[in-house]
C-alpha positions as CSV (number, residue, x, y, z in Angstrom):
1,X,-216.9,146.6,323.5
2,X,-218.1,144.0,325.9
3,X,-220.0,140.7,324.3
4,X,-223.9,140.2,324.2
5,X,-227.3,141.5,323.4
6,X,-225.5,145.2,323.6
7,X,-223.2,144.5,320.7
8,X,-223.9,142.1,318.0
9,X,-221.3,139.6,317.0
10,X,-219.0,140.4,319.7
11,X,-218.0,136.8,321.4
12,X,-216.4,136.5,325.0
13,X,-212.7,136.6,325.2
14,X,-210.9,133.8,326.2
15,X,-209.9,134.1,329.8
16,X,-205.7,133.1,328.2
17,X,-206.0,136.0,326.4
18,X,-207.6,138.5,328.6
19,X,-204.9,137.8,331.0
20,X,-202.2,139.3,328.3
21,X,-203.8,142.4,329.3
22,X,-204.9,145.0,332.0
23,X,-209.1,146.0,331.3
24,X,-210.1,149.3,332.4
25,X,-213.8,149.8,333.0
26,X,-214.5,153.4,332.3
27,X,-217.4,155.1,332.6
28,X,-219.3,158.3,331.2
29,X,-217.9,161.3,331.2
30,X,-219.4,163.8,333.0
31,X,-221.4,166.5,330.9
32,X,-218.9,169.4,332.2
33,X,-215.9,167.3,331.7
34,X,-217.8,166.9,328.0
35,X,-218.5,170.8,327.5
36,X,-214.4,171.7,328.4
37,X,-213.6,168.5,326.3
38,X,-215.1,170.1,323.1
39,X,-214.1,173.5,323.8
40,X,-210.6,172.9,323.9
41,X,-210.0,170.3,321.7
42,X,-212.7,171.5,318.7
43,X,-212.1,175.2,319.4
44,X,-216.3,175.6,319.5
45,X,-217.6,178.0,321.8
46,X,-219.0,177.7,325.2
47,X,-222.2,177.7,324.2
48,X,-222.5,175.5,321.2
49,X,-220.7,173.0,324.2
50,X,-223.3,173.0,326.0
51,X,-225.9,172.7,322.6
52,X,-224.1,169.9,321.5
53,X,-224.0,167.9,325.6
54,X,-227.9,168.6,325.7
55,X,-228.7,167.0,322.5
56,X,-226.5,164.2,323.0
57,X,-228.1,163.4,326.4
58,X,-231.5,164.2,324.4
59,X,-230.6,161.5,321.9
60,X,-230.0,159.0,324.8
61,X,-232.5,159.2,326.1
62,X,-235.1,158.9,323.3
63,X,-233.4,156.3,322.4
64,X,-233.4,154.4,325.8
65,X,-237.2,155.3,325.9
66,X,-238.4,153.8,322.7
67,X,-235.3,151.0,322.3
68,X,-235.0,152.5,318.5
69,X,-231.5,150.9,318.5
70,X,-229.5,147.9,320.5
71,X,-226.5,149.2,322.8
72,X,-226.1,151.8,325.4
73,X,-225.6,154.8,322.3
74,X,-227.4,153.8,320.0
75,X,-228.0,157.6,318.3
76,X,-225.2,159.2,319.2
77,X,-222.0,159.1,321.5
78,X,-218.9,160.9,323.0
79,X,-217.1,160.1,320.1
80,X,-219.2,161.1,318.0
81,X,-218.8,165.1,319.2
82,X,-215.3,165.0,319.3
């Protein structure tokens, strides 16, 4: 979880102990990815996939529209389905 205004109390690494590791920037998973992700791993049905993606996107996006919460998720994320 990067530093800043996104998530609180998070302070920047120092650049000795970053270079210990490798970072991997990834991104958002794609809502079809998301949908095959759940229906495999969870055992939920096609369509409750697809439910679940919608109101996850749903929740982003209220949440980017009325800044209810700091961070990029603020109501609800991937990991929060799975």
């Amino acid at each position: 979880n990067p530093p800043g205004a996104t998530y609180g109390g998070r302070k920047v690494l120092s650049k000795a102990f970053r270079n210990r590791f490798m970072e991997i920037h990834v991104g958002d998973i794609p809502d079809d990815e998301l949908r095959i992700i759940l229906n495999k791993r969870c055992a939920i049905a096609p369509s409750y996939c697809t439910k679940l993606v919608e109101v996850m996107r749903e929740l982003q996006r209220r949440r980017q529209a009325s800044r209810a919460f700091a961070g990029k998720d603020g109501f609800i994320t991937a990991r929060d389905l799975f």
